[in-house]
Structure formats: structure tokens, C-alpha cells
NURO-441155 format. One record per atom (N, C-alpha, C): chain; atom name; x, y, z. Coordinates in Angstrom, 1 decimal, always signed. Example, Ala and Ser with C-alpha at 12.3 -4.5 7.8 and 13.67 -1.06 7.14 Angstrom:
node unit = A; site = N; xx = +13.2; yy = -5.7; zz = +7.8
node unit = A; site = CA; xx = +12.3; yy = -4.5; zz = +7.8
node unit = A; site = C; xx = +13.2; yy = -3.3; zz = +7.8
node unit = A; site = N; xx = +12.8; yy = -2.2; zz = +7.1
node unit = A; site = CA; xx = +13.7; yy = -1.1; zz = +7.1
node unit = A; site = C; xx = +12.9; yy = +0.0; zz = +7.9
END
This chain:
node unit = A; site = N; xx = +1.2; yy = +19.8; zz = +20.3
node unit = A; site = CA; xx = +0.3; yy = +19.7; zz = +19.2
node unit = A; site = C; xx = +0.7; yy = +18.5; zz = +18.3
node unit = A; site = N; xx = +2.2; yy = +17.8; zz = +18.2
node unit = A; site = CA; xx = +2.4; yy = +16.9; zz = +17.5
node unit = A; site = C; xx = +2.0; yy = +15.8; zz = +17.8
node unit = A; site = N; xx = +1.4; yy = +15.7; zz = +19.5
node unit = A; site = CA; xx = +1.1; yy = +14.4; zz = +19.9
node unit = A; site = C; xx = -0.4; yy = +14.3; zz = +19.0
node unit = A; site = N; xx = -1.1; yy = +15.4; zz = +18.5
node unit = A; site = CA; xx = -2.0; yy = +15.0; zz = +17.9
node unit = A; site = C; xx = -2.2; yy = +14.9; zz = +16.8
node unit = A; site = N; xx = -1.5; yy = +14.9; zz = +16.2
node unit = A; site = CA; xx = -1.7; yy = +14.5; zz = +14.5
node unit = A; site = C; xx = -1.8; yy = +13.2; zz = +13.8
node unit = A; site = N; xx = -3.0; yy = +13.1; zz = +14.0
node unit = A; site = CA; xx = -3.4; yy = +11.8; zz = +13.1
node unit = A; site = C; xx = -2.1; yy = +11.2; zz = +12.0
node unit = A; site = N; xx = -1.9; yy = +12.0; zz = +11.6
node unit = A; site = CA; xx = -0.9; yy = +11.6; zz = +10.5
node unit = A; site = C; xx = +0.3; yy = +11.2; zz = +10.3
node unit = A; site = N; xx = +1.1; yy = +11.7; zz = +11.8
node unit = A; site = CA; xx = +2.0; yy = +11.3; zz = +12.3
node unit = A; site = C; xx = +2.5; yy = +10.5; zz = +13.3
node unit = A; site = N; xx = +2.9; yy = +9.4; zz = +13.6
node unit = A; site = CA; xx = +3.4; yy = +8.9; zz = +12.1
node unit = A; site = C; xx = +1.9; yy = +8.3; zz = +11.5
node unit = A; site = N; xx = +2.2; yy = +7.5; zz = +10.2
node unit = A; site = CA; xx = +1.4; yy = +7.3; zz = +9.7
node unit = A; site = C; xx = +0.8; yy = +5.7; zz = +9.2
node unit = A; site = N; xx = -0.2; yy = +5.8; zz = +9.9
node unit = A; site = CA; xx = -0.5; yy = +4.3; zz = +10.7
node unit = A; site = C; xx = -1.5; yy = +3.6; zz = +9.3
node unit = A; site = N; xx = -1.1; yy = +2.5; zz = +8.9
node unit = A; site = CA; xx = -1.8; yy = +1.2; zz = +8.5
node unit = A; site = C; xx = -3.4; yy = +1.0; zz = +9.4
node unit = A; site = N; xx = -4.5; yy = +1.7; zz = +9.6
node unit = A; site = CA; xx = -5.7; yy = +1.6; zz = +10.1
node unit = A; site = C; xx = -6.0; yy = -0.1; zz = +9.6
node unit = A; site = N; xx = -6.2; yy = -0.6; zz = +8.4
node unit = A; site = CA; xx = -6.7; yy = -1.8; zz = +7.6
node unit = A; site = C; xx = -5.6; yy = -2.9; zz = +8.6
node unit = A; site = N; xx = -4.3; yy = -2.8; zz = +8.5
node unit = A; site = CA; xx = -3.6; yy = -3.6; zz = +9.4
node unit = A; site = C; xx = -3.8; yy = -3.6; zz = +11.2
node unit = A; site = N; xx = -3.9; yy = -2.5; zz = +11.2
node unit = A; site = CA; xx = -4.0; yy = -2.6; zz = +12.9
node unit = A; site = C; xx = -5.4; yy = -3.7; zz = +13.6
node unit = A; site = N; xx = -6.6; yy = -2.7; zz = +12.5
node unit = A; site = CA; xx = -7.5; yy = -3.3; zz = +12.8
node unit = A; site = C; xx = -8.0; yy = -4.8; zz = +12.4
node unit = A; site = N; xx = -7.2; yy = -5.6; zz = +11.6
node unit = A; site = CA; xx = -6.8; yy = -6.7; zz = +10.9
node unit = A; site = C; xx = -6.3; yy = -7.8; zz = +12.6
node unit = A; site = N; xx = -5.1; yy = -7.2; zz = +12.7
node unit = A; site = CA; xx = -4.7; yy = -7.5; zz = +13.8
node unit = A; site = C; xx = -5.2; yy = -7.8; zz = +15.5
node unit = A; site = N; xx = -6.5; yy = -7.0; zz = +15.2
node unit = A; site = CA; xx = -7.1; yy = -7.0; zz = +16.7
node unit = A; site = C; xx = -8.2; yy = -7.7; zz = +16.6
node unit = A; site = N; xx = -8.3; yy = -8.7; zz = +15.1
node unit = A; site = CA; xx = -9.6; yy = -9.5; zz = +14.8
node unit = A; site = C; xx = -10.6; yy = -9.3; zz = +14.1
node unit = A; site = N; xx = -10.4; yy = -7.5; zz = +14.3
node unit = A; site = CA; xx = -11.8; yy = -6.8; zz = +13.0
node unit = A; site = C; xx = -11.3; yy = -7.0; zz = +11.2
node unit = A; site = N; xx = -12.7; yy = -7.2; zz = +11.0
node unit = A; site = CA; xx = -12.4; yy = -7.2; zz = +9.0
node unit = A; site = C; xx = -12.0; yy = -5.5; zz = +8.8
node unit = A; site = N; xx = -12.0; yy = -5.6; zz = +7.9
node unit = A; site = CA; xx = -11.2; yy = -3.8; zz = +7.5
node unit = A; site = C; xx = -10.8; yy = -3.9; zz = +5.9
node unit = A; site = N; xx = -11.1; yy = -2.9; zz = +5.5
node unit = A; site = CA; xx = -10.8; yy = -2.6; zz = +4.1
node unit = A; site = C; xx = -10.6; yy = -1.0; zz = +3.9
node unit = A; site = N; xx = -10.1; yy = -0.7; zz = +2.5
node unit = A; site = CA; xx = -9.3; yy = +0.6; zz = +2.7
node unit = A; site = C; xx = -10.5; yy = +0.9; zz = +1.1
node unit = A; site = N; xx = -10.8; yy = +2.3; zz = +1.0
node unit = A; site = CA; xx = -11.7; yy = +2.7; zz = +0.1
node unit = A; site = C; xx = -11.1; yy = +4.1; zz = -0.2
node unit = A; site = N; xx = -11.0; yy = +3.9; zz = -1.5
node unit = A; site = CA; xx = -10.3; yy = +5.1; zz = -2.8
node unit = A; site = C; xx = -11.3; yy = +6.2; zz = -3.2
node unit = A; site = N; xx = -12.8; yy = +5.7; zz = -3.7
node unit = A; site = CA; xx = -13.4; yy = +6.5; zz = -4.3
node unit = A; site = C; xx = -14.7; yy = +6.4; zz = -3.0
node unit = A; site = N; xx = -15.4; yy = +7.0; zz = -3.3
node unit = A; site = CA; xx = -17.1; yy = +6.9; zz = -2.7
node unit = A; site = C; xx = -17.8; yy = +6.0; zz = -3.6
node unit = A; site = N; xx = -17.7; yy = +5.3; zz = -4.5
node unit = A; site = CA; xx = -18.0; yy = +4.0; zz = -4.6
node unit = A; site = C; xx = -17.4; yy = +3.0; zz = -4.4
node unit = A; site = N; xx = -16.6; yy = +3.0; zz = -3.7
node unit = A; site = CA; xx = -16.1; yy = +1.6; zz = -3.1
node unit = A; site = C; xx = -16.7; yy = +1.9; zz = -1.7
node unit = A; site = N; xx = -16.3; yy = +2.8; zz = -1.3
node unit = A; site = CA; xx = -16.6; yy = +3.4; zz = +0.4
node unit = A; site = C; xx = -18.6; yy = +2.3; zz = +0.3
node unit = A; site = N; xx = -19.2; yy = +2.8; zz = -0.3
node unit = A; site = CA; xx = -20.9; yy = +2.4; zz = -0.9
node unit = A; site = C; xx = -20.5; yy = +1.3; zz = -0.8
node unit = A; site = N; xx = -19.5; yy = +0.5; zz = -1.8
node unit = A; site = CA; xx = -19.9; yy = -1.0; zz = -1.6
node unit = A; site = C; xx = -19.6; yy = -1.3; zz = -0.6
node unit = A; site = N; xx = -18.2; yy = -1.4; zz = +0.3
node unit = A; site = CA; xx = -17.9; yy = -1.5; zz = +1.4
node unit = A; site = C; xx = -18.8; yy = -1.7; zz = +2.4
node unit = A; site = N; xx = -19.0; yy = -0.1; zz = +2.7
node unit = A; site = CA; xx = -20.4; yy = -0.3; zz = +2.9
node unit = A; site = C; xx = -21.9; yy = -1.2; zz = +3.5
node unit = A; site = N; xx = -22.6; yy = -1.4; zz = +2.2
node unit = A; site = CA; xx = -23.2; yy = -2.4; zz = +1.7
node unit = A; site = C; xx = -22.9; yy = -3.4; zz = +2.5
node unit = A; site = N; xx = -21.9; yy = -4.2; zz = +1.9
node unit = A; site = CA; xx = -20.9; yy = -5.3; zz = +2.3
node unit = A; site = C; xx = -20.7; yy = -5.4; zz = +3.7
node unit = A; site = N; xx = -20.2; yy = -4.5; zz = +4.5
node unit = A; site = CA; xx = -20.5; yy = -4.5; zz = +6.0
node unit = A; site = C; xx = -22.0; yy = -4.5; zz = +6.7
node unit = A; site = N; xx = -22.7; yy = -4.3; zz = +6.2
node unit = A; site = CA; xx = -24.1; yy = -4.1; zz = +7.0
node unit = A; site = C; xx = -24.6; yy = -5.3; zz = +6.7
node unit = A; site = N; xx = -24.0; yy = -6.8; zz = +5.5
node unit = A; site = CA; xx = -24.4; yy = -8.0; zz = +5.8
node unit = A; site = C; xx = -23.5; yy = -8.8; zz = +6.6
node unit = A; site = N; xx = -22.8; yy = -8.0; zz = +7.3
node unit = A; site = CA; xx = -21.9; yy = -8.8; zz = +8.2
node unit = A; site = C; xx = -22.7; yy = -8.9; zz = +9.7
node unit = A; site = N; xx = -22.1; yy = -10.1; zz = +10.4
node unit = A; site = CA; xx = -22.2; yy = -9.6; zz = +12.1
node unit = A; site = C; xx = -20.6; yy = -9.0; zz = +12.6
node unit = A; site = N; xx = -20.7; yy = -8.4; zz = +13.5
node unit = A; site = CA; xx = -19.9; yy = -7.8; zz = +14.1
node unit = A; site = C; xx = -19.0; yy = -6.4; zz = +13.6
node unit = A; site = N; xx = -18.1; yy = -6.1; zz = +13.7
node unit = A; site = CA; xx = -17.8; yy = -4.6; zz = +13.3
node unit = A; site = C; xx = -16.7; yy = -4.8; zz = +12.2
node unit = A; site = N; xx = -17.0; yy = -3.6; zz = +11.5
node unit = A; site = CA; xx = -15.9; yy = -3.6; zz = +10.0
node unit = A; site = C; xx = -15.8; yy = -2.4; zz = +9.6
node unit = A; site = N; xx = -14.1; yy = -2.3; zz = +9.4
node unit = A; site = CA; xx = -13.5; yy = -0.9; zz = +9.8
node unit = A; site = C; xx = -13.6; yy = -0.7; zz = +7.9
node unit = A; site = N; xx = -13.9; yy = +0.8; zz = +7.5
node unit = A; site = CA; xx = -13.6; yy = +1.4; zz = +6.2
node unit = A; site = C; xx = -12.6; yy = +2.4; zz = +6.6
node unit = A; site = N; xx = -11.8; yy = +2.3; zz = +5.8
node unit = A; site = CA; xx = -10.6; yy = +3.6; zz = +5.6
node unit = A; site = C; xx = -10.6; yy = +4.3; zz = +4.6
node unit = A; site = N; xx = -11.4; yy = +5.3; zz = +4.9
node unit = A; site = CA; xx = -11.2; yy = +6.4; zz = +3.1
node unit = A; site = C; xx = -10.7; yy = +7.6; zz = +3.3
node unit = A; site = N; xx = -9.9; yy = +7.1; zz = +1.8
node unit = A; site = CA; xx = -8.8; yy = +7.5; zz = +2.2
node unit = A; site = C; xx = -9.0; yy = +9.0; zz = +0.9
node unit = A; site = N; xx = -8.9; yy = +10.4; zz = +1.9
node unit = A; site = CA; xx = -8.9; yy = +11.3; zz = +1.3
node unit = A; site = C; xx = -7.8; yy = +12.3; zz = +1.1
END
């Protein structure tokens, strides 16, 4: 069961996916998550949100 815990260890998502060429940003409230968001759907290609709950 520990091989499945998301949380363990506990992974930098904004960096990994930084690293493999995707844009990525990390989002605190559900208004940032919205802008984010927003902000991604005038992009081309894929853009990772991390909200963080």
C-alpha cells in the first residue's frame, strides 16, 4: 500500500513537469486555480495546475 501514496515521497509536480518541457504552475486558492486556468486555455499545448489542497 506504500507503493501507492501519492504523497510519498513527496514530489515537486511544477518541477518535474517543468523539466519534461510542460509550463506548470502551482495554485493555493480556487482563484488562482481560475486564473491559471483561464491562462492555460490561451496557450497551445499542455499546462500542468497543481492545487494544492
Amino acid at each position: 500500500m506504500q507503493m501507492l501514496d501519492l504523497g510519498n515521497p513527496d514530489l515537486d509536480w511544477v518541477r518535474l513537469a517543468n523539466g519534461m518541457g510542460v509550463e506548470a504552475a502551482r495554485a493555493f486558492t480556487m482563484e488562482e486555480c481560475a486564473d491559471l486556468m483561464a491562462a492555460s486555455f490561451r496557450r497551445d499545448g499542455p499546462f500542468l495546475i497543481e492545487l494544492m489542497i
